[in-house]
MARKOL-45843 format. One record per residue (C-alpha): residue number from 1; residue in three letters; x negated, y negated, z. Coordinates in steps of 0.5 Angstrom, whole numbers, plus 500, padded with zeros to 3 digits. Last residue first. Example, Ala and Ser with C-alpha at 12.3 -4.5 7.8 and 13.67 -1.06 7.14 Angstrom:
REM MARKOL-45843
- 2/SER/473/502/514
- 1/ALA/475/509/516
//
This chain:
REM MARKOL-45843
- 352/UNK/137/662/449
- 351/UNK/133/658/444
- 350/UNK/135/651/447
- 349/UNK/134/653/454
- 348/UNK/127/654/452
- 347/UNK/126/647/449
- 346/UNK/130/645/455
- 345/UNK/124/648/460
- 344/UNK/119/643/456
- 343/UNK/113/643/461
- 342/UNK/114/650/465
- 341/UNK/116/653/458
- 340/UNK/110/651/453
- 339/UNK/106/653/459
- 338/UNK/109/661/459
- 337/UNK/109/659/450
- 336/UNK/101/658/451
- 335/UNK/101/662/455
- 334/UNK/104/668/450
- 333/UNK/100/666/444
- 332/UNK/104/663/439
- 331/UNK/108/667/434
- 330/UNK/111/671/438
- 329/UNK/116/677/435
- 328/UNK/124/676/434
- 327/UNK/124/680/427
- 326/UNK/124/673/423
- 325/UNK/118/671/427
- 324/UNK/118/667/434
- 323/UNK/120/661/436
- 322/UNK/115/654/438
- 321/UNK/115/651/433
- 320/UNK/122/651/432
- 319/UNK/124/648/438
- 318/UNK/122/642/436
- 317/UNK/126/641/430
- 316/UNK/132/643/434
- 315/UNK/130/638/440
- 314/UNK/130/633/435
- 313/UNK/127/626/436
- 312/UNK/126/627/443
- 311/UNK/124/635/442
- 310/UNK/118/632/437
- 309/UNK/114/627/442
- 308/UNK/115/632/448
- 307/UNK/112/637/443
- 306/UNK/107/632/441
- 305/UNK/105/632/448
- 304/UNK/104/639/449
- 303/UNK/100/640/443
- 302/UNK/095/635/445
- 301/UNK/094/639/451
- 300/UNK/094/644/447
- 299/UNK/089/642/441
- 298/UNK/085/639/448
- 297/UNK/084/647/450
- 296/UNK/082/648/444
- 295/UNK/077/644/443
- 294/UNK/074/646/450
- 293/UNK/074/653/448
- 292/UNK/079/658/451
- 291/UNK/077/665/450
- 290/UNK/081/667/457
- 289/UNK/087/664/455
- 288/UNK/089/670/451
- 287/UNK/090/670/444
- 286/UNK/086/664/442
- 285/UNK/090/657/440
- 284/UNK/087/654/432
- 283/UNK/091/658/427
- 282/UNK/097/660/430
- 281/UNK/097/652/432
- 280/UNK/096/649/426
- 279/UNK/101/653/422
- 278/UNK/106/650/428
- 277/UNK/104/644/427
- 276/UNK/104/644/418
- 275/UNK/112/647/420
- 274/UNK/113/642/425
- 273/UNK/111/637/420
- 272/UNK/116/640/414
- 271/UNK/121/638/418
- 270/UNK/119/631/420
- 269/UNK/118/631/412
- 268/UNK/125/634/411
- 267/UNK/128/629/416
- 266/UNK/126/623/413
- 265/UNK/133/620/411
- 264/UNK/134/621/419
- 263/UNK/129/615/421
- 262/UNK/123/619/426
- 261/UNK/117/621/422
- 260/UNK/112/623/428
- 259/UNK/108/619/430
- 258/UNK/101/616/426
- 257/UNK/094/615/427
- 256/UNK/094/620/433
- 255/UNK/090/624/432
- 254/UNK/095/630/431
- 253/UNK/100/626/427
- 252/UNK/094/623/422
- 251/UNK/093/630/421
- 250/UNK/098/633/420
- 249/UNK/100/629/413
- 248/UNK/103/622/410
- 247/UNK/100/621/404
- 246/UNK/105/617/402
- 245/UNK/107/620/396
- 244/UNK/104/627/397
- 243/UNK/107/627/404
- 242/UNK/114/626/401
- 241/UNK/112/631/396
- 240/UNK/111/636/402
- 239/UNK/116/634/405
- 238/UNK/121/635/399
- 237/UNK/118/642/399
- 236/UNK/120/644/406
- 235/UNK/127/643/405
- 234/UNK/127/646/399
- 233/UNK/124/652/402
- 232/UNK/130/652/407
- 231/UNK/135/651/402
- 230/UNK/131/657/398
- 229/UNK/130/654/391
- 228/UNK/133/652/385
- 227/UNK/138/647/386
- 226/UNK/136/645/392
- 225/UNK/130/643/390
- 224/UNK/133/640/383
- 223/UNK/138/635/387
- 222/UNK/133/633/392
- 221/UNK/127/630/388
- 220/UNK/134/627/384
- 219/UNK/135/624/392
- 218/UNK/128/622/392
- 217/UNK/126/619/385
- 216/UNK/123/621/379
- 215/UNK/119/617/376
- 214/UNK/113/620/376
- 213/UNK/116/625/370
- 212/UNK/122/627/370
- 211/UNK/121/633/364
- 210/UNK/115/635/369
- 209/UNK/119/636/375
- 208/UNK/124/639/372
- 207/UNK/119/644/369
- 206/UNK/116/646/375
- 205/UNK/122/647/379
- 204/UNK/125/652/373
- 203/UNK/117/655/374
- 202/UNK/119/654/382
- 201/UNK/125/659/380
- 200/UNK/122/664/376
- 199/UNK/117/666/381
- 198/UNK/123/666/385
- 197/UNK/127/662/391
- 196/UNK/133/662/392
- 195/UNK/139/659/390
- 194/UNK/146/660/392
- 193/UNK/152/665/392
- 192/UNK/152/668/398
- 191/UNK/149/675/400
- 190/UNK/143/673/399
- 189/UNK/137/674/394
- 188/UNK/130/676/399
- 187/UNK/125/670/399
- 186/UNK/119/669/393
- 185/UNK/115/664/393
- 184/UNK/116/661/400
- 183/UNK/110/666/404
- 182/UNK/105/663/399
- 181/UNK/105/656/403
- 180/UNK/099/651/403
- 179/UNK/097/655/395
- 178/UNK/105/654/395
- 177/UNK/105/647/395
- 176/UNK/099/645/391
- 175/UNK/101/649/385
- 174/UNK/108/646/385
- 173/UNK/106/639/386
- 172/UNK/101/641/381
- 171/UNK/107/643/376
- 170/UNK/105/649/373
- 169/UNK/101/648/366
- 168/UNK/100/655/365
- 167/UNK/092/657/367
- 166/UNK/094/655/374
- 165/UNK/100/658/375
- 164/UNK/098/665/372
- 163/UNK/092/664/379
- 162/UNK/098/662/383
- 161/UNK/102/668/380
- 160/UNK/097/673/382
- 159/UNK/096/671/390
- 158/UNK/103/670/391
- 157/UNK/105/677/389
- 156/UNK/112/678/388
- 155/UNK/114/686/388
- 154/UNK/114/691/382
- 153/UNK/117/698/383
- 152/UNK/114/703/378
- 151/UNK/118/709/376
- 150/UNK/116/714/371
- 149/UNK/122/717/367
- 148/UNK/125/723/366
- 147/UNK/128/725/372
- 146/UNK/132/719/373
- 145/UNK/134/721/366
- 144/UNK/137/726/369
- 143/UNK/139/723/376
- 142/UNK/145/719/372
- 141/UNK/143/712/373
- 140/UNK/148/709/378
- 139/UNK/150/701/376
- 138/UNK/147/695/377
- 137/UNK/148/688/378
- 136/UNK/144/684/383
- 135/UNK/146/684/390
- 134/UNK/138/685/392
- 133/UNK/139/692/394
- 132/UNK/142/694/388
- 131/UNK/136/694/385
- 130/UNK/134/690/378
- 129/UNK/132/694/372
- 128/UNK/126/695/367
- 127/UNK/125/699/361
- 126/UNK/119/700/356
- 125/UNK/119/704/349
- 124/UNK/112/704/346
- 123/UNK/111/705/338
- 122/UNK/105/708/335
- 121/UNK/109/711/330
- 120/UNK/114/708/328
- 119/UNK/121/710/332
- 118/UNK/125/714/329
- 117/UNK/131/714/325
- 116/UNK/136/720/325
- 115/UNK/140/717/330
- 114/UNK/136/714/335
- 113/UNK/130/715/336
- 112/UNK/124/714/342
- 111/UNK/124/721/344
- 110/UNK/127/721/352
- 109/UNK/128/713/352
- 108/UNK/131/711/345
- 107/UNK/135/718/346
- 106/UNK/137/717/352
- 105/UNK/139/709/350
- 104/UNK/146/710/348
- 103/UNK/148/714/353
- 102/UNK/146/708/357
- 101/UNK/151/703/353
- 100/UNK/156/708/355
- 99/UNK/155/708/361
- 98/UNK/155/701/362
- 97/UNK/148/697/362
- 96/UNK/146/694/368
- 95/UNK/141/700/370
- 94/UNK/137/698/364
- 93/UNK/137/690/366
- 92/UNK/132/690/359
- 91/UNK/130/696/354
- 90/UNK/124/693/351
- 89/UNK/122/696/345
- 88/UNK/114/695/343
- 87/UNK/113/695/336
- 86/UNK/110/700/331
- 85/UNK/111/697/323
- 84/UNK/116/700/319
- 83/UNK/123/697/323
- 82/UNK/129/699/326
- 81/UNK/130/696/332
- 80/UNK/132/690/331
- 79/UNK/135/691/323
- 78/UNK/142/695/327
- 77/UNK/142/703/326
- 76/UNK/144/705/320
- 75/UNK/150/711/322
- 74/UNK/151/716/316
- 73/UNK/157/718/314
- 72/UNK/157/723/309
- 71/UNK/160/723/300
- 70/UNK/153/722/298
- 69/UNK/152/717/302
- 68/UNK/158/713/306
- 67/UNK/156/708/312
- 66/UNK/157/708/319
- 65/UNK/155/702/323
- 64/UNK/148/702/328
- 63/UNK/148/707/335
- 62/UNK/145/702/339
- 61/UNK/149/696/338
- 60/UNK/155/701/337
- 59/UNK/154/702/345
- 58/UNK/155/695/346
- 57/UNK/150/690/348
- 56/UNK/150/684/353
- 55/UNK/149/687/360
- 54/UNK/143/692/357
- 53/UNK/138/687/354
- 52/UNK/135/689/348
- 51/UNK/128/686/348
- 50/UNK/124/687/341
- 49/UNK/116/686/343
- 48/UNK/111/686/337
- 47/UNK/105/690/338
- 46/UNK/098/687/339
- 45/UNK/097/690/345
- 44/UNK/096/683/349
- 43/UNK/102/682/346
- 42/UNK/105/688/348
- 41/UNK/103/687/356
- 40/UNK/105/680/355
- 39/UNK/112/681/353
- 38/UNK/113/687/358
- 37/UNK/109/681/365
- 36/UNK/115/676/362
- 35/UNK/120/681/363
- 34/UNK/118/683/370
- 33/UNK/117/676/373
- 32/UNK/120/677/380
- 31/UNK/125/673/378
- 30/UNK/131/678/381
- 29/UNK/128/684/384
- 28/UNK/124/689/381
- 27/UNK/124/696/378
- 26/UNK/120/697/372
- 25/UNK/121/704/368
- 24/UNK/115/708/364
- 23/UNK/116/712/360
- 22/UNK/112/718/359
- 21/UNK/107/715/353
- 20/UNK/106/709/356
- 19/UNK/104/710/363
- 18/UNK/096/710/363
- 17/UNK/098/703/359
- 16/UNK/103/701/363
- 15/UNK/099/703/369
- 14/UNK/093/697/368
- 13/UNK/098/693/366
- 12/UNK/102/693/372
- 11/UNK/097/692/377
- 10/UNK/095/684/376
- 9/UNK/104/684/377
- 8/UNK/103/687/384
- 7/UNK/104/694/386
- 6/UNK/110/697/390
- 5/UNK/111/704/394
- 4/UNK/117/708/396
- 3/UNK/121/703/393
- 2/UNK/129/705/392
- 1/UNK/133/705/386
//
C-alpha cells in the first residue's frame, strides 16, 4: 500500500470522525502509534474499544462455532464482538491476516455484521495495517475491498508526539533528547533484524529509564539504547545522557573550557559532540562567504581549529561534520567546505 499523500497523528481524529461511517483504514510503519491514536480516538468517543488482531485469529474466531436451534445451525459469533451496546471494533494488522481470516472480515468491514449479528447501532469499524515497504508482515488485500475502504496513511511526527510526551510521564531524558534531535524519533525498519527507532520504542526507553531509576549505570544505560534504538541513535543518546550527568556540552568545547572527550569509553559522548558541532555550524555559517559577520567568521576560524583537535582523535568522527546528507548533498556551505579542504586535506582523503 502505498502513500500518496500522509497526515500526522494530530489530524488523524479530525478525519476519523469525517470517515467513520465509510470505513476508514490506516496504514503506517511499524511503531508509529496507530493502535494507541484508534483507542483513543473511541474513548474520546465514549465507545469501548474491542481490538482483533489479524496475525493471532482464525477464521472461526470471527465466524463463531455452530449450534443446532430448531433442527438448524446457527453460527454464535465469539462474546467480543458481539455485544448490545455500540462499540468501536478495531480490526488490527489487517493486511497481516491470511485470506481466509480477510474473508472473514468483509462482511464486519463492508456492513458491520457477521453472520446473522450485526453490529449495534452507532458502532464504527476501523482498521490498520503495516506497509510492506517497511519489511513488516503484510499480505495482498484483494482490490475489491481495496475499493471499498478509505485509506489514510499516518506518518511519525515529531512535534505532536512530544507534545503527547510531555503531558504522559515520558522520560525527561527522553523528552530533552529528542526536543534537541526530532530527526531521531522515527528511522525507516532495516532489512536486518535489529532495533530501530520508533515513537513506540523510546516509549520502551523511557520505561526503562524510569524503572531503573537514578542508579542506572553506563553500560546498562547501553544495554537498553541499543536494544530499542537505532545504533546510531542509540549512540547519540547515551552522549547526550553523558553530557546531562557531567554537564559536559558544546558550548565548553567551542569556548574553549573543555577539549574534546578523547578516552575510548567516551566515544558516544565525542560522537555526540561532533553532531551538536555540526548542528552549530548549519546553523551559524552563512550560505555565501559574502554575508560573513565578524561573529561568524571567528565560528570559522574556531571551527577549523576544532576540526584538527577532533581529526587527531578520530579522523572518522571528524569527517562526519563536515559529510553531506544521506542523499550526498552539502550540509555545510560550500566555502566553508573549499577551506575545510585546503586546510584539512586528509579529512577530505577520508571521504573519498
Amino acid at each position: 500500500m502505498h502513500a500518496a499523500v500522509t497526515v500526522t497523528p494530530a489530524r488523524l481524529p479530525e478525519l476519523l470522525l469525517g470517515l467513520a461511517t465509510v470505513r476508514p483504514v490506516i496504514w503506517g510503519a511499524p511503531g508509529i502509534g496507530k493502535s494507541s491514536l484508534v483507542r483513543e480516538f473511541a474513548e474520546s468517543l465514549g465507545l469501548e474499544c474491542v481490538s482483533l488482531l489479524g496475525t493471532q485469529l482464525a477464521p472461526e474466531d470471527l465466524i463463531g462455532v455452530p449450534q443446532i436451534r430448531d433442527g438448524r445451525s446457527v453460527f454464535c459469533p465469539p462474546e467480543a464482538i458481539a455485544r448490545d451496546e455500540p462499540y468501536c471494533l478495531f480490526l488490527d494488522e489487517l493486511n497481516a491476516a491470511t485470506p481466509d481470516v480477510q474473508k472473514a472480515f468483509y462482511s464486519l468491514i463492508l456492513d458491520r455484521r457477521i453472520g446473522t449479528y450485526e453490529l449495534p447501532a452507532g458502532s464504527i469499524v476501523i482498521g490498520a495495517g503495516n506497509r510492506a515497504t517497511d519489511n513488516a508482515l503484510a499480505r495482498p488485500i484483494a482490490s475489491a475491498l481495496v475499493n471499498r475502504l478509505a485509506h489514510v496513511h499516518l506518518e511519525a511526527s515529531p512535534k505532536d508526539w512530544l507534545v503527547w510526551a510531555a503531558g504522559n510521564g515520558i522520560h525527561p531524558w527522553v523528552l530533552d533528547h529528542l526536543t534537541d534531535r526530532p530527526d531521531h524519533l522515527w528511522s525507516k525498519p532495516p532489512k536486518t533484524e535489529e532495533p530501530f527507532s520508533t515513537p513506540r520504542s523510546w516509549h520502551m526507553l523511557s520505561d526503562a529509564l524510569h524503572s531503573f531509576g537514578p542508579a542506572l549505570d553506563e553500560t546498562t544505560l547501553a544495554v537498553i539504547a541499543h536494544g530499542t534504538l537505532t545504533p546510531a541513535h542509540a549512540v547519540a543518546f547515551s552522549g547526550y545522557v553523558k553530557i546531562v550527568r557531567s554537564r559536559f556540552g558544546i558550548e565548553a568545547v567551542l569556548k574553549g573550557d573543555a577539549r574534546w572527550p578523547h578516552r575510548p569509553e567516551d566515544r558516544d559522548l565525542l560522537y555526540y559532540l561532533a553532531e551538536s558541532f555540526r548542528g552549530r555550524l548549519v546553523k551559524e555559517l552563512p550560505a555565501s562567504k559574502d554575508h560573513l559577520s565578524a561573529a561568524a567568521q571567528q565560528t570559522a576560524f574556531r571551527a577549523k581549529s576544532l576540526l584538527v583537535q577532533l581529526a587527531e582523535i578520530s579522523v572518522e568522527v571528524a569527517q562526519s561534520v563536515i559529510s553531506p546528507d544521506n542523499d550526498g548533498n552539502p550540509v555545510l556551505p560550500a566555502w566553508f567546505l573549499v577551506e575545510a579542504a585546503r586546510d584539512m586535506p586528509r579529512l577530505v582523503e577520508a571521504r573519498r
